[in-house]
TISE-980581 format. One record per residue (C-alpha): residue number from 1; x, y, z negated; residue in one letter. Coordinates in Angstrom, 1 decimal, m for minus. Layout:
REM TISE-980581
(NUM,(X,Y,Z),'A')
...
***
This chain:
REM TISE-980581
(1,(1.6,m12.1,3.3),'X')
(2,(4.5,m12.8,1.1),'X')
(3,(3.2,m12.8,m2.5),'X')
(4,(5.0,m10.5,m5.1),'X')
(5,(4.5,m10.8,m8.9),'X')
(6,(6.0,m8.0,m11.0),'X')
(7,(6.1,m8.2,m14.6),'X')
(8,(7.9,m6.0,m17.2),'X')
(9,(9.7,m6.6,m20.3),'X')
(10,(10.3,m4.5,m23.4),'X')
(11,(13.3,m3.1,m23.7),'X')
(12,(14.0,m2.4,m27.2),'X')
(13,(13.9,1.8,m29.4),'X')
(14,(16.6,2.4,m30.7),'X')
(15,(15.0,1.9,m34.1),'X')
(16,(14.8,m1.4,m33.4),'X')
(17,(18.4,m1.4,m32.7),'X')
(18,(18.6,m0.2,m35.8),'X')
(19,(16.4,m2.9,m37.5),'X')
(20,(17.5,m5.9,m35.3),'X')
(21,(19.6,m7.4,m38.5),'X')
(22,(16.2,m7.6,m40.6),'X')
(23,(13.6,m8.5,m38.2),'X')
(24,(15.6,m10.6,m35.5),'X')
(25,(13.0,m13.8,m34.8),'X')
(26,(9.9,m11.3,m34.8),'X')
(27,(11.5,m8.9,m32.7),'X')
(28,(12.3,m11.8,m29.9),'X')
(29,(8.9,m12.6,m30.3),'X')
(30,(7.4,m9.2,m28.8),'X')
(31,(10.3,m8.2,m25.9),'X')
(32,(9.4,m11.7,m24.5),'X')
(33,(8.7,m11.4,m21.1),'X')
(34,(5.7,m11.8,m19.8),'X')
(35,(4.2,m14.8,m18.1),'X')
(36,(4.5,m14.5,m14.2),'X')
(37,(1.5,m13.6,m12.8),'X')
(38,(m0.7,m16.3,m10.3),'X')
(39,(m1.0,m15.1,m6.9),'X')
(40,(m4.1,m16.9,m7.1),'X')
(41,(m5.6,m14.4,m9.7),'X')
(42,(m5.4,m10.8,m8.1),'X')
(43,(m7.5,m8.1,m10.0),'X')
(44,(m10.1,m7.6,m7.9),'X')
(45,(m10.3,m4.0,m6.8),'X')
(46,(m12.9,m2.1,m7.5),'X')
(47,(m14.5,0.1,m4.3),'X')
(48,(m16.9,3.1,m4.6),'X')
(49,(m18.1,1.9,m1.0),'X')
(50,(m17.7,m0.8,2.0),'X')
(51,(m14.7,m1.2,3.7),'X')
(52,(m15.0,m1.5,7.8),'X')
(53,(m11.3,m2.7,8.2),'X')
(54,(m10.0,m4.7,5.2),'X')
(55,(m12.6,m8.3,4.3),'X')
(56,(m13.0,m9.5,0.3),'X')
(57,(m9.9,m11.6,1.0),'X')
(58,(m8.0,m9.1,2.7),'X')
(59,(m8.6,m6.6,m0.2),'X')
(60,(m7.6,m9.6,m2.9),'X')
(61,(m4.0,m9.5,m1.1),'X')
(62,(m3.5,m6.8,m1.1),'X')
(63,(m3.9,m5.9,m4.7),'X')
(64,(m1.3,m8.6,m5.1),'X')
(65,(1.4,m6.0,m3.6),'X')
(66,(m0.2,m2.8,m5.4),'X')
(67,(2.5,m1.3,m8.1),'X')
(68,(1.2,m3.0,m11.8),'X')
(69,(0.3,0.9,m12.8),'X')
(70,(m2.2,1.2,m9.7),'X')
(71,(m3.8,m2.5,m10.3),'X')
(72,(m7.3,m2.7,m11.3),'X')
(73,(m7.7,1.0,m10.5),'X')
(74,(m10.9,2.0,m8.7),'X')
(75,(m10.1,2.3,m5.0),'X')
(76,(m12.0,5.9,m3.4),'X')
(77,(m12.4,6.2,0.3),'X')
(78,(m11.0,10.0,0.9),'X')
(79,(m11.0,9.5,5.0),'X')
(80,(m13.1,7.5,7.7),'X')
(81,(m12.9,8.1,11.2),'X')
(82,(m16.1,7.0,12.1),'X')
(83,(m17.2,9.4,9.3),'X')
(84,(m15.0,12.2,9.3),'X')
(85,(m13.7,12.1,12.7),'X')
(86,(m10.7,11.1,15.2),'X')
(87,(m8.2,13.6,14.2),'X')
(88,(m5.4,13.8,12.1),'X')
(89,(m6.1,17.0,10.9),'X')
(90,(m9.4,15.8,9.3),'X')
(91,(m7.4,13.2,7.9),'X')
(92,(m5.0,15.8,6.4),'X')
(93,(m7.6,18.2,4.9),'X')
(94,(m9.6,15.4,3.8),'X')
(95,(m6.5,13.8,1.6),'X')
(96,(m5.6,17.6,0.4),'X')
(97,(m6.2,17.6,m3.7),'X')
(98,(m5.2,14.0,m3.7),'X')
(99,(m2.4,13.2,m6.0),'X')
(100,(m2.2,9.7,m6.5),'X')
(101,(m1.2,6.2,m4.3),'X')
(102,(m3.1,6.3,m1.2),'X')
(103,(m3.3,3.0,0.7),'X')
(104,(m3.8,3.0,4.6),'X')
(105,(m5.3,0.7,6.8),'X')
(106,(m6.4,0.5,10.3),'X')
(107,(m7.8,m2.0,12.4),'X')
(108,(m7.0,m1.8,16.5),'X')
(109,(m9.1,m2.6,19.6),'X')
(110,(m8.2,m5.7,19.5),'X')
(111,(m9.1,m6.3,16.0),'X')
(112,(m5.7,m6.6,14.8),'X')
(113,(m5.0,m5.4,10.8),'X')
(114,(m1.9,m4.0,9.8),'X')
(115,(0.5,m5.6,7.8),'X')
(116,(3.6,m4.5,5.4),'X')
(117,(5.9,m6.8,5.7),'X')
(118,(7.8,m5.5,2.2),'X')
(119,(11.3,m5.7,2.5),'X')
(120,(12.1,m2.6,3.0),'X')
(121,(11.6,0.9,1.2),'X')
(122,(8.4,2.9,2.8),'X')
(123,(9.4,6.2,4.3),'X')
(124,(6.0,8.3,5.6),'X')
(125,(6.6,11.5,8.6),'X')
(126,(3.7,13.4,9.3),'X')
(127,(3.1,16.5,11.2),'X')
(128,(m0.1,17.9,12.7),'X')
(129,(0.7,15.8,16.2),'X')
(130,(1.6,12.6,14.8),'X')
(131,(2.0,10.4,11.6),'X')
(132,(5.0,7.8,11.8),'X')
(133,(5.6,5.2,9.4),'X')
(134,(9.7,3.5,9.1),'X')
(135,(12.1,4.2,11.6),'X')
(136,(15.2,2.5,13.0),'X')
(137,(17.0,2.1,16.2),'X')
(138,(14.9,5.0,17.5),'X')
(139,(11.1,3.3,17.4),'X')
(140,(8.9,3.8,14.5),'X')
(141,(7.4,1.0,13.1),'X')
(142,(4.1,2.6,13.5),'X')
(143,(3.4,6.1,14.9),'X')
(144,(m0.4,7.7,15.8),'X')
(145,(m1.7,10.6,17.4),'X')
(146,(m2.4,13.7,16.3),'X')
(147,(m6.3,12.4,17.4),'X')
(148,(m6.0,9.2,16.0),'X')
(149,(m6.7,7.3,18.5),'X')
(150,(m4.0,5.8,20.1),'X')
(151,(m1.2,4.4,18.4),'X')
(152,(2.3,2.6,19.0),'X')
(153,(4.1,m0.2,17.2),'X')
(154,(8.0,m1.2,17.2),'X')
(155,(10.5,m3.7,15.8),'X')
(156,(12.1,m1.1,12.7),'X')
(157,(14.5,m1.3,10.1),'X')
(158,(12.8,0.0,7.5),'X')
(159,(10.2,m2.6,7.1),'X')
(160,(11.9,m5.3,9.1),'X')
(161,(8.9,m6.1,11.1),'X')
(162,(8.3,m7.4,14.4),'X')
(163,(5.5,m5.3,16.2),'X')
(164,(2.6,m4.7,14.2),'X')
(165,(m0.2,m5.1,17.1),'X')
(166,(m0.9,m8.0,19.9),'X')
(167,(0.6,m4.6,22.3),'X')
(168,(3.4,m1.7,21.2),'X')
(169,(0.8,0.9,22.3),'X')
(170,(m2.8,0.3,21.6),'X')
(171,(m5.5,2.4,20.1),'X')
(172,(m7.3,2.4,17.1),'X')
(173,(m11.1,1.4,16.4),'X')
(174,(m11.1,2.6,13.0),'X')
(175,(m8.9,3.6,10.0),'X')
(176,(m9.5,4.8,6.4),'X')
(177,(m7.2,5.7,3.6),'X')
(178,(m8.4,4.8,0.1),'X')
(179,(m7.1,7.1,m3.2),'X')
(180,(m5.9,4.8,m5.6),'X')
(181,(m6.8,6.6,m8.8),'X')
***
């Protein structure tokens, strides 16, 4: 995975617009920018339980690509399909009440993990027959039954990605989605 570092700078009140004639060297001093961040030193996430798809590596890289207000957040697992069941309904009534980031991951039959590629905006359809993620020259870049268990990848323009299994149809072994709150 392609490593992304964000990092913010201060922008300056207009107070200290107002001020920058009297306190000029200090105020350089604190809308510095901050030093880029290692991709060798992700926050480590914190998880309330075991994940059965994504390793202690895995998790490490992907906290690399989590938004800076989501990092170091405690990650909850609100759906399991070996737990809650094949069905994207349960996955649906299980994620109701949930307001914040939720990060989905899914491992196939043939033990293949899902990857965002990142260069390109995220667009999410869901209905109660079928969740598809990106879209462009009429494939989805991923799509899965309204049962969850079988599941199709494509080439798409949204995330630029070739397809995201060893197969474009295959089905799925297990998936969570973890509340990042």
């Amino acid at each position: 995975m392609k490593g992304l570092c964000w990092r913010y700078t201060r922008l300056p009140s207009q107070v200290e617009d107002a001020l920058s004639g009297e306190e000029g060297e200090e105020k350089e001093e604190e809308t510095a920018p901050a030093p880029a961040c290692a991709p060798e030193d992700p926050v480590e996430p914190q998880l309330a339980e075991a994940s059965q798809v994504l390793g202690a590596s895995e998790m490490r890289q992907i906290s690399l690509h989590l938004p800076p207000r989501v990092a170091g957040h405690s990650w909850s697992l609100a759906f399991r399909t070996s737990r809650d069941g094949f069905s994207l309904r349960s996955l649906y009534r299980q994620m109701e009440g949930h307001s914040g980031p939720v990060l989905l991951v899914l491992r196939d039959q043939d033990g293949q993990v899902f990857k965002w590629t990142g260069n390109n905006s995220f667009f999410v359809k869901g209905d109660l027959d079928s969740l598809m993620m990106g879209c462009g020259s009429g494939h989805f870049g991923l799509w899965l039954d309204g049962d969850l268990y079988h599941g199709g990848s494509h080439p798409c323009a949204t995330f630029n990605n070739e397809v995201l299994a060893r197969q474009e149809q295959f089905c799925i072994k297990e998936l969570e989605a973890w509340v990042l709150s």
